[in-house]
N, C-alpha and C positions, 0 to 999 in steps of 0.2 A: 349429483344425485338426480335422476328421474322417476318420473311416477307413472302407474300404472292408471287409467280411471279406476276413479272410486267410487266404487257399488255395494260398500254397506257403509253400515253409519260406523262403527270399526275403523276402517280406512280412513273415512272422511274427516276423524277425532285425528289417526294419527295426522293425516296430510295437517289438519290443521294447526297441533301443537307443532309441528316442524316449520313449519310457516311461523310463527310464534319464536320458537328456542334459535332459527335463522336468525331473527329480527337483533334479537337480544346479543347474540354473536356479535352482530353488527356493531351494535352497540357501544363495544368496549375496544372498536375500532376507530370511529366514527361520530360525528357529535350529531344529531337529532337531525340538524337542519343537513345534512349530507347523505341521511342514509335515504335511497329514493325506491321505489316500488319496482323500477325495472332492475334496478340493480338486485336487490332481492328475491325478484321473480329466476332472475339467472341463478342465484344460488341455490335458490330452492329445488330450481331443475322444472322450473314449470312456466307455463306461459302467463302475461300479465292477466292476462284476459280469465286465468284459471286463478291466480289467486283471489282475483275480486270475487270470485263466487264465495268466497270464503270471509274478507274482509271489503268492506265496501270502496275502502279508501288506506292509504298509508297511515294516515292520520287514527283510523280505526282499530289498528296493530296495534301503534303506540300507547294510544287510550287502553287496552288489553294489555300490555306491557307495564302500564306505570300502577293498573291495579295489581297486580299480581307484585308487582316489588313492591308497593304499601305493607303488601299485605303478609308477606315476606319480612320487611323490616319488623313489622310490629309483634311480630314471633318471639324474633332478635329482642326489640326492647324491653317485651313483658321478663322474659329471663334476665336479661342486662338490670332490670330497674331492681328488682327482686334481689339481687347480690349485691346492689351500690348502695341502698337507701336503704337508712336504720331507724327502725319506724320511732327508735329512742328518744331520737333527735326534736329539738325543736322545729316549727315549721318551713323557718327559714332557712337552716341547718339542709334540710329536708327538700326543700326547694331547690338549693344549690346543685345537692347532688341530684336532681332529676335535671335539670338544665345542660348539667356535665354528661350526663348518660344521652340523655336526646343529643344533644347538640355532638356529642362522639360519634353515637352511631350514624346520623342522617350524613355526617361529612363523610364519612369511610364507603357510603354507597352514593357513588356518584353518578351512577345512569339512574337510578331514583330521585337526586337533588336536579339532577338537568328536563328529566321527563317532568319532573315539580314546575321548575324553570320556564318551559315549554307548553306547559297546561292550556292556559287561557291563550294563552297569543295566536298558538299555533295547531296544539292536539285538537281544540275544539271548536275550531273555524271553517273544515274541510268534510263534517261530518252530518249524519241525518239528523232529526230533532228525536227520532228512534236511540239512536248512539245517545246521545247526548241523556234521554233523559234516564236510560241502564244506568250512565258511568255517573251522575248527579245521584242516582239512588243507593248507588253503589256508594259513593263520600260520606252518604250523609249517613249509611249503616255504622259506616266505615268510622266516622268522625264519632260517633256516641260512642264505641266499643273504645276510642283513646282516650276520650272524656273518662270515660269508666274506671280503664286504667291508670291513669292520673289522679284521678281521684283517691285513688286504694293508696297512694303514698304519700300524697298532698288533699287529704280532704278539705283541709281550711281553704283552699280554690273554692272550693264551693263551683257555683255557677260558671265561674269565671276561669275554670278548667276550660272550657267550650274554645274558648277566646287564645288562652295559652295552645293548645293544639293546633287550632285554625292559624294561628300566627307563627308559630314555627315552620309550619308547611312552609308558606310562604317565604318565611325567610332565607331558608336553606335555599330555596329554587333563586328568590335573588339575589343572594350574598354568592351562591355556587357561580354564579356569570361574572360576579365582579372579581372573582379570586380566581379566572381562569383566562388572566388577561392574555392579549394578541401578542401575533410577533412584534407587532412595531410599539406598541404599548411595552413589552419586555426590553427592548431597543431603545426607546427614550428613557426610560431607568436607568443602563447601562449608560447612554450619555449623560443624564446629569442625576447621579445619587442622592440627592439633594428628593428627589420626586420619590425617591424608595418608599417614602413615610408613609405615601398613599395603596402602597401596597400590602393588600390584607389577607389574611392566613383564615379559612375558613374554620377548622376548628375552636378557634379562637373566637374569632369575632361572630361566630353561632350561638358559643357558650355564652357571650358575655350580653347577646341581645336577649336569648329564651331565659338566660338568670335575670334580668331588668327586668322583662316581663311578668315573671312569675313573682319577682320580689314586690311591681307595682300591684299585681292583681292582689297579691296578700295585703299588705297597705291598705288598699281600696275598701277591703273587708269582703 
């Protein structure tokens, strides 16, 4: 694909979200630390020098990326929660099944669990303190609207909704690394099975951290 200069704001939306919907392509190619700016600039059909006008940095795509699949996810989970949780239930009843639904869906999107994974380390080391403080305002909208949501199934969270959200993030992005082990990692498994034990199944082991958390924050009162 090639592009023509772009001289209305029209154009420069579409150039952009193409630039954007490229990235994400990418994506489900490629793991984060791979996909790189020239390589993209080639796909896009444009020069590196013309995507920056659009994004500052690679790092600035991503961070545009990983809002939009938040925000995407959380679509998914408001309908997901709303068919799984019976508001019948006792709280802990209750809990269960939102940790089973969180912890389902964040594992089934996995350039969301990796762009998670990749947040602090790497998406917001390469960027302006302009970037940065969008995509921070952007979370923290972002983070009361799951608060909200969470709470409509599990009010007994109370405050402590804030805590259960914040922490699933987090965990899906670092339990998605550990459950995406290397080749030579898969290789010493196959030589002694013995080591299998340490290999963890992210659906699983999502569920069973965001149910502990949600069962301690009810506990805690």
């Amino acid at each position: 694909m090639t592009f023509q200069r772009a001289r209305s704001e029209e154009q420069r939306e579409i150039r952009r979200r193409t630039i954007l919907d490229t990235a994400l392509a990418m994506l489900d190619e490629m793991p984060v630390a791979e996909l790189s700016l020239n390589e993209l600039s080639r796909r896009v059909g444009l020069a590196k020098s013309n995507v920056l006008r659009y994004f500052e940095t690679r790092e600035a795509v991503l961070i545009e990326l990983l809002e939009q699949a938040m925000a995407r996810w959380q679509e998914r989970l408001s309908e997901a929660l709303a068919a799984a949780v019976d508001p019948r239930l006792p709280a802990k009843e209750r809990g269960n099944q939102l940790a089973a639904v969180v912890s389902r869906s964040l594992a089934d999107d996995t350039v969301l669990c990796e762009l998670i994974s990749a947040q602090a380390g790497v998406l917001e080391r390469n960027v302006s303190v302009d970037v940065v403080v969008s995509h921070k305002r952007f979370t923290t909208a972002y983070l009361g609207s799951m608060v909200e949501l969470v709470q409509r199934h599990v009010p007994e969270l109370g405050d402590g909704a804030r805590s259960v959200c914040l922490m699933a993030f987090i965990l899906a992005g670092a339990l998605s690394t550990y459950c995406r082990p290397s080749a030579s990692v898969l290789a010493a498994y196959a030589t002694d099975p013995a080591l299998a034990e340490l290999r963890m199944d992210l659906p699983r082991e999502l569920e069973n951290a965001v149910a502990t958390l949600v069962a301690g924050t009810l506990a805690r009162g």
